[in-house]
N, C-alpha and C positions, 0 to 999 in steps of 0.2 A: 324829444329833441331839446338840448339846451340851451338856450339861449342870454347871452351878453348884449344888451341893447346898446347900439351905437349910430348918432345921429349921422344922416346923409350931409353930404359933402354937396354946394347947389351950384357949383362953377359949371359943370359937363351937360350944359342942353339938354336939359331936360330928361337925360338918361339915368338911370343907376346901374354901375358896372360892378359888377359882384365878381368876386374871386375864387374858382371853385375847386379845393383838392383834396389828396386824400393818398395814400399809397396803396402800393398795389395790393390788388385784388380785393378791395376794400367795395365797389360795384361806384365808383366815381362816373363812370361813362356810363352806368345806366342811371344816377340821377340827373344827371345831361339829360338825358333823352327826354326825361319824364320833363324835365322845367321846360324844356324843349315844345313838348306836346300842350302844356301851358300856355305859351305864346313867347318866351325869352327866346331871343338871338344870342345863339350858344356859339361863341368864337373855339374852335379847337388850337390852340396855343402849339401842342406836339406837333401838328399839321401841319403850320407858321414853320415851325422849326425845319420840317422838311422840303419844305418848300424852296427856303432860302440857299438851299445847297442842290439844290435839282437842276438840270441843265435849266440856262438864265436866269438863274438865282442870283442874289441879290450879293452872297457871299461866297460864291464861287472860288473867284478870282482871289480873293484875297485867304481862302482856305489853303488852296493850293499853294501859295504865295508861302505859308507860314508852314505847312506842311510836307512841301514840294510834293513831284510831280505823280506820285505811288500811289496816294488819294483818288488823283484824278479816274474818273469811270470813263468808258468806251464812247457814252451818248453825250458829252460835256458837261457832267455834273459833279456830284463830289460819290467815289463809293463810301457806304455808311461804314462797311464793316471792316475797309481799310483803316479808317478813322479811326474806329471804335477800339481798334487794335492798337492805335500811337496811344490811345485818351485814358484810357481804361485803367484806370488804378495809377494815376497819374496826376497828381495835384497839380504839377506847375503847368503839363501839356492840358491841362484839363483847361484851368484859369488860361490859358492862352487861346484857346478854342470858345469860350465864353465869351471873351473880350470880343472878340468877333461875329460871332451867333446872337448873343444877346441887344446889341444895338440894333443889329438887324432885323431881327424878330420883331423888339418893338415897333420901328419902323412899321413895318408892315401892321402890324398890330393897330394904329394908328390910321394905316389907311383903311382896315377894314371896317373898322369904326365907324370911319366917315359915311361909307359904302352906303352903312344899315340905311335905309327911304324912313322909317317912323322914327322921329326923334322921343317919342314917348317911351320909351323901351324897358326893360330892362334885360341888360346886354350881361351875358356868362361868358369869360373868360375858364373855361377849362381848363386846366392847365396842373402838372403832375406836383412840378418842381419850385411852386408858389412861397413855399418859404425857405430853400436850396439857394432861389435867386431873385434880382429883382426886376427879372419879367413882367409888364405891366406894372409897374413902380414908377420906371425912369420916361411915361410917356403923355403926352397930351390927354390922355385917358384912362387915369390909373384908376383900378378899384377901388372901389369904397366900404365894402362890405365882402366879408370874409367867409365862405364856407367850406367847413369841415367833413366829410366823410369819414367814420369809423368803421371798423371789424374786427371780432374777436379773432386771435388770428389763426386758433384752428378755421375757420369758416375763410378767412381769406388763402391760408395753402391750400386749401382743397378746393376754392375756385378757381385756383394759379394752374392746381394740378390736371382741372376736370376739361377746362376752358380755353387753357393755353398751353400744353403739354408741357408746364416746367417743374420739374423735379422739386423735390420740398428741399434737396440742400441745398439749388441753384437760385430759390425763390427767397431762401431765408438770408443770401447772401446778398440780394440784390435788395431787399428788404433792407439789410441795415447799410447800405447809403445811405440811404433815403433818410429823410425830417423825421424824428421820430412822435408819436404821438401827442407826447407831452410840447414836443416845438410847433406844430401843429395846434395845438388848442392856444396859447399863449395869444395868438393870432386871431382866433376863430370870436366871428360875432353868430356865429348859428354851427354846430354840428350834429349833425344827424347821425344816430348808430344802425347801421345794416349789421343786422345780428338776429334776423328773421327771416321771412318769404317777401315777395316781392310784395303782394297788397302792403303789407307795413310799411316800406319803405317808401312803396307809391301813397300812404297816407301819410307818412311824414315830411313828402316832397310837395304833397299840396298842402302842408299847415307850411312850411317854409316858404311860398307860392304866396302864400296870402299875406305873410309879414312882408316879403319884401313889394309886395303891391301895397302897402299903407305906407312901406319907405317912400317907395317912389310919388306916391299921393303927397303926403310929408313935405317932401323936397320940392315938391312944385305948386304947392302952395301959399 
């Protein structure tokens, strides 16, 4: 694991919010788990995102609004792959869908924060599209530390492939959206490589476990 040392930030109660991404198939949401089973309050950020367009969503009203009325689903929410249809390879509809999703997210982001009962924490934002946009950036509670998942990316197609049924030319396309590795580390105060079996990764998720427990000792000290 590489590591960039960067001092903790002491405004946010006593928490340390870490930032945690990685692209696909790289096992992001299996070091979740693992810092998870640690004891961090792992916030799902894509979760947030779904949420806010689910009937009573926060941004419903205002999707459809900019959308009109084709988006709209049967149970009063937004359909995704209506959406996904307008968005998709779409710069300008893309940034106009952002404009709306991303306040909101935070928002909520914000309040889930508050939520957590131990103010001692340290809180994982999840989140895919960490350096795409600035989700947890623009909130009461932005991260303070950065972490990177890596994979070689034969080992990431053929988790894309085994795991999630997607074709290696669908995966490679959806891959270069995405931040690429190099925008990704520029960011990164910790990246870990998944480029092994899961012990490795679970020993490189408890050495990163324990640095950000001297952060958080560090900052409330």
């Amino acid at each position: 694991m590489h590591q960039k040392v960067a001092s903790a930030d002491s405004r946010y109660l006593a928490m340390l919010i870490v930032g945690l991404t990685g692209g696909m198939g790289v096992g992001k949401s299996t070091v979740a788990q693992l810092l998870s089973e640690k004891g961090a309050k792992v916030i799902d950020v894509d979760a947030l995102g779904r949420q806010i367009i689910e009937a009573g969503g926060s941004a419903v009203s205002d999707v459809i609004r900019r959308f009109g009325p084709a988006v709209a689903s049967g149970d009063g929410g937004i359909n995704r792959a209506a959406l996904a249809e307008i968005v998709f390879g779409d710069e300008e509809q893309l940034t106009a869908l952002e404009e709306i999703s991303h306040p909101a997210i935070n928002d909520l982001l914000d309040q889930t924060v508050e939520e957590i009962q131990s103010r001692d924490s340290i809180v994982v934002y999840d989140m895919a599209v960490l350096v795409e946009s600035r989700l947890g950036c623009d909130t009461q509670h932005p991260y303070e530390v950065v972490v990177v998942v890596e994979a070689p990316m034969s080992d990431r197609l053929e988790r894309l492939k085994n795991q999630r049924g997607i074709a290696e030319s669908d995966a490679l396309a959806r891959i270069e959206l995405q931040a690429s590795d190099e925008e990704r580390r520029a960011v990164a105060q910790f990246i870990i490589a998944n480029g092994g079996d899961l012990g490795s990764l679970a020993d490189a998720t408890i050495e990163l476990w324990d640095q950000l427990e001297l952060l958080l000792e560090s900052k409330n000290s």
